[in-house]
C-alpha positions in Angstrom: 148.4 -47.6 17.3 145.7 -48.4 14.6 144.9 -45.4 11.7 141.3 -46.0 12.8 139.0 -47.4 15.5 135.7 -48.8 14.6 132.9 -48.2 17.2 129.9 -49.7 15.6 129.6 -52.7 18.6 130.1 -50.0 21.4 127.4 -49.6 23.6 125.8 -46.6 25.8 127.4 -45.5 29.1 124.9 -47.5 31.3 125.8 -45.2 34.4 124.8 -42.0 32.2 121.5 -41.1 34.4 124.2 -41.7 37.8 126.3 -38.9 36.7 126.7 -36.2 39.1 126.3 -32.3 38.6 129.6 -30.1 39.8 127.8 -27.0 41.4 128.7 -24.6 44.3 127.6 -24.0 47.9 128.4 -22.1 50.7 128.5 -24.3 54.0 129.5 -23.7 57.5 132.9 -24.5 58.7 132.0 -25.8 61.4 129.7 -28.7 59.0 132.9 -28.9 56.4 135.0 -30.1 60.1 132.4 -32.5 60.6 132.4 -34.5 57.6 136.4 -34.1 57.3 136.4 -35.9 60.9 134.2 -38.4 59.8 135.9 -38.7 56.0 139.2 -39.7 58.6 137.5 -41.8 60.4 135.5 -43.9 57.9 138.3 -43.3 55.2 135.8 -41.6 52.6 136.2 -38.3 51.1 134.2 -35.8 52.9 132.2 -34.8 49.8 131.7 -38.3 48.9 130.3 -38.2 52.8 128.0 -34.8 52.3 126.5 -36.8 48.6 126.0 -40.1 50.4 123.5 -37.9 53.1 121.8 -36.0 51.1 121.2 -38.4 48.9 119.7 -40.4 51.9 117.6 -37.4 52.9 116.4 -37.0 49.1 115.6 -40.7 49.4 113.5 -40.5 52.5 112.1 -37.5 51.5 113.1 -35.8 54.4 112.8 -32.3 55.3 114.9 -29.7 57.5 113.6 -28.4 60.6 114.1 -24.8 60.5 113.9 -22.8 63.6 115.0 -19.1 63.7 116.4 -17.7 66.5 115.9 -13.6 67.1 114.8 -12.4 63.7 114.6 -14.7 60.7 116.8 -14.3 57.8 116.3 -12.6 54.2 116.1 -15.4 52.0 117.7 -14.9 48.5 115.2 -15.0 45.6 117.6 -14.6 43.0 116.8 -10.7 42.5 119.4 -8.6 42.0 120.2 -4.6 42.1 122.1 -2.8 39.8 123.8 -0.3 42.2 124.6 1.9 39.1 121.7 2.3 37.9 119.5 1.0 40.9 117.5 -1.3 38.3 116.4 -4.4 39.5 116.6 -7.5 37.0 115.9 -11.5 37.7 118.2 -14.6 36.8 118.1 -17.8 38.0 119.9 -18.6 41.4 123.6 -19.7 40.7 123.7 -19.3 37.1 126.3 -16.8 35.7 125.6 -14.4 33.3 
C-alpha cells in the first residue's frame, strides 16, 4: 500500500444527479406479491421493478385514478396531536423529529 494517494486527476461521479433516495412507504401486500411474482419471472428485484414503474409514470406524467368506494378516506396532512397535552403541532410528512 502507498503512504499516500494523490487525487488531483480524479474526476466527479458523473452518475451523481442518478442517485437514488432510501425512503419508506407503506404498500399493500397484495401489490409487494405482485412485483415479487414478476421480479421471479423477469429475474429483477422487485424494488428494482416498483422504481422502473414509477419512474415510467413520473416520465409520462401520468396520474392515478382514484375512485372511492363507501366513504372516502382521511388523508394525512402531516398534523399531529399530542395526546398528552392535546396540542396540535406541524412537521413535514416522513421526517423524524
Amino acid at each position: 500500500m502507498r503512504r499516500e494517494y494523490g487525487f488531483g486527476r480524479s474526476v466527479a461521479n458523473p452518475y451523481v444527479n442518478r442517485l437514488k433516495k432510501q425512503i419508506s412507504i407503506r404498500i399493500d401486500n397484495d401489490t409487494i406479491e405482485y412485483f415479487k411474482t414478476l421480479a421471479a419471472q423477469t429475474a429483477i428485484p422487485y424494488q428494482s421493478l416498483i422504481n422502473l414503474f414509477l419512474a415510467e409514470c413520473a416520465s409520462k406524467k401520468l396520474k392515478p385514478s382514484v375512485l372511492w368506494q363507501n366513504e372516502p378516506r382521511t388523508v394525512r396532512t402531516g398534523r399531529r396531536t399530542n395526546r398528552a397535552s392535546g396540542r396540535t403541532h406541524s412537521d413535514p410528512v416522513g421526517e423524524r423529529r
